[in-house]
N, C-alpha and C positions, 0 to 999 in steps of 0.2 A: 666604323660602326656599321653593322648589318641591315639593312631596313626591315623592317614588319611587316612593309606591307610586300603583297604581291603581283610584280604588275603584270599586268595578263600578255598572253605571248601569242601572238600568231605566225604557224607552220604550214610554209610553201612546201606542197609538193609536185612536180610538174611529171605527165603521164603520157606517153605514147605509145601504141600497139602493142601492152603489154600487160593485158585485164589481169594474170594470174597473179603476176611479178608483185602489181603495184597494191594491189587487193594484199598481198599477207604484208605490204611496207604498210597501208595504213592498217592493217588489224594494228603493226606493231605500235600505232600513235593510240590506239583508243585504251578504253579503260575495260576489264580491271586490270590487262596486259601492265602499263603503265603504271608505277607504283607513287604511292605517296602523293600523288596528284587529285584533282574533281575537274571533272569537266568545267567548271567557273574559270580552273586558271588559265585555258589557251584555247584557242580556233584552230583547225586544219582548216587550209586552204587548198585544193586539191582543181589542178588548172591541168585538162587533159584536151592535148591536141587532137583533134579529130582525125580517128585511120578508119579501117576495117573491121579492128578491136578494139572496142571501147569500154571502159567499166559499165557494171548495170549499175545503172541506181539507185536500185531497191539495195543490193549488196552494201552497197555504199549507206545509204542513208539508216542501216541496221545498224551501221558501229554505234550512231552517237550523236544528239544533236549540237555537236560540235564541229560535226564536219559540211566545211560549205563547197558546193561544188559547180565547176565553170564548165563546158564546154565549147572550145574554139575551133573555127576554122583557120588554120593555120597555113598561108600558102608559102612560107618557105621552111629549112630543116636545122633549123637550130630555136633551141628553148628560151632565148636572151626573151625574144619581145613577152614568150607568154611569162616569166619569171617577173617583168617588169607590170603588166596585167595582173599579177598574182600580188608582188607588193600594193598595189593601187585598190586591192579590195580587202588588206589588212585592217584590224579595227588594235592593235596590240602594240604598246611600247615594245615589244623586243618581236623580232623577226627571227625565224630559224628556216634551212632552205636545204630542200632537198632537190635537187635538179635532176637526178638522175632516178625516177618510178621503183627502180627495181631497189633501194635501197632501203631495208629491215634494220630496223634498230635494236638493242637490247632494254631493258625494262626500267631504268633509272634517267633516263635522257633528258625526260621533259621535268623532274623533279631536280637536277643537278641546271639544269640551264635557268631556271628561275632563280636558283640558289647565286650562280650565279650574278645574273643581273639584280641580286640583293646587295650583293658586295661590293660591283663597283658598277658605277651606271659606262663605263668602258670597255667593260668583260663584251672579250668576245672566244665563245666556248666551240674547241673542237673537238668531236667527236672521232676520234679515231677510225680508220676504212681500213674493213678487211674483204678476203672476197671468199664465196665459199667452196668449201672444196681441198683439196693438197696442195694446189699450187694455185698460182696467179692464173684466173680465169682464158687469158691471152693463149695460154697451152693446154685448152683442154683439149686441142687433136691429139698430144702426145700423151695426155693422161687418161684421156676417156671421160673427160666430165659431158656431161650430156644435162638435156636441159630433163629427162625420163629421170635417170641417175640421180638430180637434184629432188625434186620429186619425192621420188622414194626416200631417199635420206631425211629430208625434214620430217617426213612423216615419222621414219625411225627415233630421230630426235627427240618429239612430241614438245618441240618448240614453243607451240603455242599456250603450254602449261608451264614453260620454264625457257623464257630469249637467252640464258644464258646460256645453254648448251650449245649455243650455237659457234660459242668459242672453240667448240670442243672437234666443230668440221670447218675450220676456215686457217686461212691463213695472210699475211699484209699482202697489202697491196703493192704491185713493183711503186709506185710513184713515191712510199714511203716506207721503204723495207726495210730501213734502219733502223725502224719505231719510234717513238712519242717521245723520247728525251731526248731527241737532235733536231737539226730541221727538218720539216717534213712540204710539200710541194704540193700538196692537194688535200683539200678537203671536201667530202660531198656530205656531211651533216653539220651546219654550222648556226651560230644562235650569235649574234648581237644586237643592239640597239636598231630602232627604225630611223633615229637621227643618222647613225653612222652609215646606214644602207645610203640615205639622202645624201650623205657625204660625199658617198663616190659615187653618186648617179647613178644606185643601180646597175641593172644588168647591160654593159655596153653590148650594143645591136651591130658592132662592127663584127662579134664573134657570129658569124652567118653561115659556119661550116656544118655538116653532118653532126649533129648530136653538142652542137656549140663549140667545136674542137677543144681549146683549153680553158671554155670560161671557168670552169671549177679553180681552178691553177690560180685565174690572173683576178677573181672576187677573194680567195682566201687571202692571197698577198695585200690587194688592194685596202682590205679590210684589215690587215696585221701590220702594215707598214703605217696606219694614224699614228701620229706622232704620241696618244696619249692613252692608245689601246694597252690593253692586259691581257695578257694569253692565257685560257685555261685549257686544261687539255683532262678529260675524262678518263683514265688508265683502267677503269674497268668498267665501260661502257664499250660498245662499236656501232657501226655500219656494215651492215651485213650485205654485198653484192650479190645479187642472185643472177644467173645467168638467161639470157635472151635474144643472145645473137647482137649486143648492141654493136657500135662502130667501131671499137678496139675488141671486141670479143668476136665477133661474127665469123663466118668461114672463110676466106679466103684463098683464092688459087697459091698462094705463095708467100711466106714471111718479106720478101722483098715487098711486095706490096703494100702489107701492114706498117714498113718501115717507109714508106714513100706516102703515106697516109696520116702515118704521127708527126712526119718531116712539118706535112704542108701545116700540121697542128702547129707546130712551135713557132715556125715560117710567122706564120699571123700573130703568135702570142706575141714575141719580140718585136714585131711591127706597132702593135698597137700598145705595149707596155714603153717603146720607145727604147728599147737597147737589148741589151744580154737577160734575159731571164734567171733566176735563183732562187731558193727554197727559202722561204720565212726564215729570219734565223734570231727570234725573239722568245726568250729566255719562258719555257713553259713554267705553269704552276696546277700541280696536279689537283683534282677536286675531286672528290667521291671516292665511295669504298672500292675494294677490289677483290671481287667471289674465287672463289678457289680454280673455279673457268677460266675465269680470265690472269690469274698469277702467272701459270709459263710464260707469257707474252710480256709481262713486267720485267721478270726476270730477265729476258730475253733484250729487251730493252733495255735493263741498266746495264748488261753485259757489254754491247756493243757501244752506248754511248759513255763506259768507262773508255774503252781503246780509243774514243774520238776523241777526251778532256786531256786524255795522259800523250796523244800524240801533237794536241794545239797549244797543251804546254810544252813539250817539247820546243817546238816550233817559233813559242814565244806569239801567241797570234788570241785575240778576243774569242771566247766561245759564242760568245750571240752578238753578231755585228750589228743587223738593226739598233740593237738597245744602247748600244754603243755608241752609235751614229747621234740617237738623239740624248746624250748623256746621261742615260737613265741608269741607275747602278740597278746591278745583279749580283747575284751571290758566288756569278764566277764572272764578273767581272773583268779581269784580265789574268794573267798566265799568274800561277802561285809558285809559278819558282824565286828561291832567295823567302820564300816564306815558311819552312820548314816542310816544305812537300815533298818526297821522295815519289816519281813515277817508280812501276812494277819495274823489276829488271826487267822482264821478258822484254816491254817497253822501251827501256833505254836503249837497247840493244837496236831496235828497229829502226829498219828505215825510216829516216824522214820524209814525211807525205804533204804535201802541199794539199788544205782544207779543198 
């Protein structure tokens, strides 16, 4: 049964050297951007390390009085301690977190994450990451995206009268380029309970690298792997990446570099997760509508994770192992061969691939 009531939500967003980036992430939290929502139902919590660029305040304190805002001195370069700061000044049964500033949401987010934690006080809702632009942000020397170039596009866009065209210039992000009905490895907009944050401690402070290396990666997992979570997964919402030069976007002398960078990311992740790293593999349940913006990418999504269902039954192997692990049934539960399933030919035919 659904509950009636509504329980108010408080949204971390953590901010560095990046007044323009983070300024249109929270337009994208305020109202009337935000649909179906009032300022009653959530907090922005907005916790900005101190650089050179800083948001104004005035800018700030025009959205809404709903947004409350931190200023830190920060002396090392990762967001764990201010994230953990940021939970400590929540007034809201449900926590949503945006760690990376430069992250634009679409217009349904805060109205579908409450919905939400109506349903199951478990739900923990991902919002889908995309970046903007033709390709994955990491190649904009090869494509020309420029931070000018982005700029001018949203403007083209006229975003800020309609977040969903924004589907219309982006595209996944490499960490999850298979899309939303397989597993997916990262999440940078995410909403569950404040108990389940206290679950796993927070943001661990071991993540100390440039830009927190893989906290995003090792809180989405950390949060997906409770034994009694519910996955929802937004198919016509996003996370909109704007570009800034961050620590996997930034310039570079050399792709080698970049690859000796994300190394020492994983290096740490598998140290401090305690073995091999792997993508959530807990069985999504989609929530919200999907605008005609965001349909290609559904499509596109069930497209490819048709070839993953038809090649792990093939293979005879679970499609969402988490779920499995804690004997929690799914609707694909285990391989449906001997159950009147015929894979595609195209399918049969194919190589067997090891998941």
């Amino acid at each position: 049964m659904i509950s009636m009531k509504k329980p108010l939500l408080s949204i971390i967003v953590i901010v560095y050297n990046m007044p323009r980036q983070a300024l249109n992430t929270l337009f994208s939290l305020s109202l009337p951007y935000q649909k179906n929502v009032s300022a009653d139902d959530y907090e922005v919590i907005v916790v900005e390390n101190r650089s050179a660029n800083n948001l104004d305040p005035g800018a700030l304190a025009a959205l809404g009085p709903q947004f409350r805002y931190f200023l830190r001195a920060e002396t090392g370069v990762s967001p764990a301690p201010a994230v953990n700061f940021g939970l400590a000044q929540c007034r809201g049964e449900q926590i949503g977190l945006i760690i990376d500033g430069a992250r634009m949401v679409s217009p349904r987010v805060i109205e579908y994450a409450l919905l939400a934690a109506r349903i199951s006080q478990q739900a923990l809702v991902m919002v889908p990451g995309y970046h903007l632009g033709e390709r994955d942000q990491k190649f904009h020397l090869q494509t020309g995206h420029t931070e000018q170039l982005e700029i001018a596009k949203l403007e083209q866009l006229g975003w800020r009268e309609n977040g969903y065209r924004l589907f219309k210039w982006a595209c996944w992000s490499s960490s999850n380029q298979r899309g939303y009905l397989q597993p997916m490895q990262e999440c940078n907009a995410l909403f569950c309970s404040a108990d389940n944050f206290r679950r796993i401690g927070g943001a661990d402070e071991r993540f100390d690298q440039p830009g927190g290396g893989s906290i995003n990666l090792y809180i989405y997992r950390r949060l997906g792997t409770l034994p009694d979570i519910q996955l929802f997964v937004l198919p016509g919402e996003g996370s909109f990446h704007q570009f800034h030069g961050g620590v996997t976007t930034q310039e570079l002398p050399d792709d080698d570099q970049r690859k000796a960078v994300l190394k020492s990311f994983d290096t740490r992740l598998e140290e401090i997760w305690g073995g091999p790293f792997k993508a959530l593999t807990r069985e999504p349940m989609l929530l919200g509508a999907v605008t005609h913006w965001a349909q290609p990418f559904l499509e596109k999504a069930s497209e490819m994770a048709s070839q993953r269902f038809t090649r792990l039954t093939l293979n005879r192997k679970p499609f969402w192992e988490d779920d499995a692990a804690f004997a929690r049934f799914t609707e694909n539960a285990v391989s449906c061969l001997g159950d009147g399933y015929e894979p595609p030919a195209v399918m049969q035919q194919a190589q067997r691939m090891p998941e």
